[in-house]
Structure formats: C-alpha cells, structure tokens
N, C-alpha and C positions, 0 to 999 in steps of 0.2 A: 549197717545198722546205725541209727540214729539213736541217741539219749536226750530223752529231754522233757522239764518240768510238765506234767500234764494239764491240760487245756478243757473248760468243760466242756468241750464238742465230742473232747475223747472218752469222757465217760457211758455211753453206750457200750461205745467196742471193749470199753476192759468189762461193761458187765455181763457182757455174751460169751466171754472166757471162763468165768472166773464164774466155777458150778455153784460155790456156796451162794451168789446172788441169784442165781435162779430158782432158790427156794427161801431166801432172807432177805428180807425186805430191809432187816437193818443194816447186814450188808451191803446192799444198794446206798443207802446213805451214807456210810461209812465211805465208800468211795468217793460219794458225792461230796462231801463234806471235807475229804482229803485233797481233793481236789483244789475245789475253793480258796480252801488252807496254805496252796503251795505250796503242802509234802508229799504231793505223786509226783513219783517220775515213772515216766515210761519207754519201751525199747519199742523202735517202729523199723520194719523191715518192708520195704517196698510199702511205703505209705498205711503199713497193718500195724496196729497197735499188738505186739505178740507177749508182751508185760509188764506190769505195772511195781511197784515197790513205793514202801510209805516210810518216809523218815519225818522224825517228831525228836522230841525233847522234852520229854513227859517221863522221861526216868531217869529221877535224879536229877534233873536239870543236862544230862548226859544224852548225847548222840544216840538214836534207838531205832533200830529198823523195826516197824512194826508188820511191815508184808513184804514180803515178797513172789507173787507169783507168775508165774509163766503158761502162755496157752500151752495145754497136754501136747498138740501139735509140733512144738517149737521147744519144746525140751532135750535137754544135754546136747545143744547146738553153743552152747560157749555165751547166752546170754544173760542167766542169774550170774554168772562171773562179773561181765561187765557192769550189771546193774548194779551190783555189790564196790567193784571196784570205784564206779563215778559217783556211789552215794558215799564212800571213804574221801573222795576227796572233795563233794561237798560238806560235808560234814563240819560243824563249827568249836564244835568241844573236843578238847584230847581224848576223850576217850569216848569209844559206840560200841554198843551193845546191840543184842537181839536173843531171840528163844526162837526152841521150835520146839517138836514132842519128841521125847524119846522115840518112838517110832518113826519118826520119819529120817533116816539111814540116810538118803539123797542129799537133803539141808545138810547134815552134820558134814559128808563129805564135802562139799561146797563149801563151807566154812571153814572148814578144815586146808580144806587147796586156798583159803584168801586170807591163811595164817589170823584166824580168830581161837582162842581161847575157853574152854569151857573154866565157866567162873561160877559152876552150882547150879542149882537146880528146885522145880517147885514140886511140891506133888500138891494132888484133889483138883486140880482146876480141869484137866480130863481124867474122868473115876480110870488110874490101871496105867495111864499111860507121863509120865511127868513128865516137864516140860524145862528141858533143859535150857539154862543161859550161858550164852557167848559172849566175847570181848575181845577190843583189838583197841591196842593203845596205837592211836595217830601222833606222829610226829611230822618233822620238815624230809624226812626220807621214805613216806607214805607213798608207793608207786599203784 
C-alpha cells in the first residue's frame, strides 16, 4: 500500500467510492477542491485509489481530520490505521482532532486503537445522532 498526497487525476476514482458523491454534487467539489488544496491524501493498492482522508486546519488553527473514507471493498484490511497513522505524522500542530457520529462504533474503534481521545461532543448537526470529538496530542514520540 502506498500513502500519498492526492493528485487531480485521482479524484474520479475517490468519487466512484465514496456513495455520498454519487448523489451530492457538493461532495464532488468538496473532494475536488481538497484536492487542489493539498489536504487529500490517498491509500493506493495495486495502482487503485482504495481511500482518500482530508486533513485541514480550520479548527482552531489545530490539526483536524475532516474525512476519512475507505472503499466498503477494502475495509478492516488495516488501512484507515495507516491513513490515520501518516496524517499523525504529517500533521503540523501539536495537537489533531477529528469527529464522527455517535453511531458510527467502526470510527470510534479505530480511533480508539490510534490512542485518540474523546474531547466532547456536538449535538443537532445530525437530528438523534451527535457527533462526537476526538484528540491526540502529537509530540517527538508520535509513532
């Protein structure tokens, strides 16, 4: 598996993954635009883009994984780890953050294995479902 900043050739293959672009069209831009930006990175396995991850600093001025997804195909094969792992050590601020929904059990675990932190939580942005925040303070012993 290769890690590496996404290129806009690659944004096709992450939008044939990723369900919410095949009905949002701002998600299409969203990628497209992340892109651009130089905060996708993507996991490619035998030249297949299998998933994409969006790091910014638009919170707080603080490290913030804004996505994370993996094709349904290529899931709990040990790749949101590493996408998680190389976005920790890109990363430029001591500290990164990220959210997901309470409902989603999978994130939390993965988070949980890459020794992130629950740091609170939103509610209303999904009606039922709040959307918890994670944290991981980076240092010089960040593996």
């Amino acid at each position: 598996m290769k890690l590496k900043i996404a290129a806009t050739t690659d944004a096709d293959a992450i939008i044939a993954f990723d369900h919410v672009a095949a009905s949002d069209p701002a998600r299409i831009q969203f990628i497209r635009d992340q892109i651009k930006s130089g905060a996708c990175y993507i996991a490619v396995i035998d030249a297949t883009v299998v998933a994409y991850a969006v790091l910014n600093y638009k919170f707080y001025d603080n490290g913030w994984i804004e996505m994370l997804y993996i094709h349904p195909q290529f899931r709990r094969q040990g790749i949101g780890s590493a996408l998680i792992r190389h976005l920790v050590k890109e990363c430029r601020t001591p500290k990164l953050f990220t959210s997901t929904n309470q409902s989603n059990v999978s994130m939390q675990r993965l988070l949980a294995a890459q020794a992130f932190d629950r740091s609170g939580f939103i509610e209303n942005l999904d009606e039922g479902d709040p959307e918890l925040v994670y944290f991981k303070r980076l240092g010089d012993d960040v593996t």
